[in-house]
N, C-alpha and C positions, 0 to 999 in steps of 0.2 A: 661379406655378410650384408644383407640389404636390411632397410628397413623395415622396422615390422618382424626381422626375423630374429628369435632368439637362440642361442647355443644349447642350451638343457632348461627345464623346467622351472629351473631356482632362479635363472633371470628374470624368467616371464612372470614369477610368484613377486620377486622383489619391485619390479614394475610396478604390476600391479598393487600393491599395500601402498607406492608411493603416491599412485594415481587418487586411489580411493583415500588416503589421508588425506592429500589437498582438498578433494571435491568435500570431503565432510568440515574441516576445518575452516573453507570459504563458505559452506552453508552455515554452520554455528557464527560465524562473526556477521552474515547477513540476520541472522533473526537474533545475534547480540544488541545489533547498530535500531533494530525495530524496537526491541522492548526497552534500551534507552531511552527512544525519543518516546515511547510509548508513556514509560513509568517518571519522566522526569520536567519533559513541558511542560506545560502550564494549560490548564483545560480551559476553555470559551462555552458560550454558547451560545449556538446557531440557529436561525431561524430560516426555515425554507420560506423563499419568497414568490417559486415559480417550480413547476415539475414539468418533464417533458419525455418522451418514449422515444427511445431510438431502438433500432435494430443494431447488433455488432454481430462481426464473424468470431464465434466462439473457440476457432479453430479443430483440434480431432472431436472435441464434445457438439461443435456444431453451433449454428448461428441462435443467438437468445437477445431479449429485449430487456436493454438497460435501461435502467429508471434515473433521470438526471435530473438531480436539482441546484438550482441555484441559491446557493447559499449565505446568508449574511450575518458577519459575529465581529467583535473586535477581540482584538489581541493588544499585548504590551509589546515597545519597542522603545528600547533606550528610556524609560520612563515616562515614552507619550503613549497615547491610546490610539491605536489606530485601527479604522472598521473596513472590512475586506466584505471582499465580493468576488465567488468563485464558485466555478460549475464543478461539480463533483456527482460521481456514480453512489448513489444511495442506497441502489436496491438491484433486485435480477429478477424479472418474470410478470410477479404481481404487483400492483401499486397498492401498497402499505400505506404510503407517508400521504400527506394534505399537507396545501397552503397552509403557513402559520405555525406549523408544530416545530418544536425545539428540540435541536440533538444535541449532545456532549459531545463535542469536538474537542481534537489538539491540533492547533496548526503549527506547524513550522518555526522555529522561531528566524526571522528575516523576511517572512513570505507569507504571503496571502496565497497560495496556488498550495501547497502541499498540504493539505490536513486529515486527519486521521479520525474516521466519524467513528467515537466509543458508543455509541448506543443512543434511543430517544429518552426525554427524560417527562 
């Protein structure tokens, strides 16, 4: 028996539900591990300090223009304050956002690179 090949149909069914359980069970604990840091961080708030348009390859949807802004907030660490500075995709197509405006952010807790922009406020 090669690879790939199964004996009767009830293998290839068993397979299969084991395949498709994993794929579904790694996608629930990816968007568990999101609404974690999502519902349990601690929120900031960011001010854009700079916007800038790039082009990116969007892949099958095709190439679109990200809106990037450079973002400034502090966060708590170990009981200091410490104020980050980080380029982050804000937007897709049109430019919404200005110099100065304030978003609700969550960043990372350890890191100024990772934050999760909740909305403008």
């Amino acid at each position: 028996m090669r690879v790939g090949e199964f004996r009767n149909s009830g293998e290839r069914r068993i397979v299969l539900v084991i395949v498709y359980t994993v794929a579904a069970l790694a996608f629930v604990m990816l968007l568990g591990v999101q609404a974690y840091r999502r519902f349990t961080f601690p929120h900031s708030v960011a001010t854009i300090i700079d916007i800038r348009e790039e082009e990116r390859d969007g892949g099958r949807s095709g190439p679109y223009v990200a809106i990037i802004g450079l973002l400034e907030f502090t966060r708590e660490a170990n009981g200091q304050i410490v104020t980050c500075r980080t380029e982050k995709e804000i937007d897709r197509g049109r430019h919404r956002h200005e110099i100065g405006q304030k978003l609700d952010v969550r960043p990372a807790a350890g890191s100024c690179d990772r934050v999760d922009i909740i909305g403008k406020l």
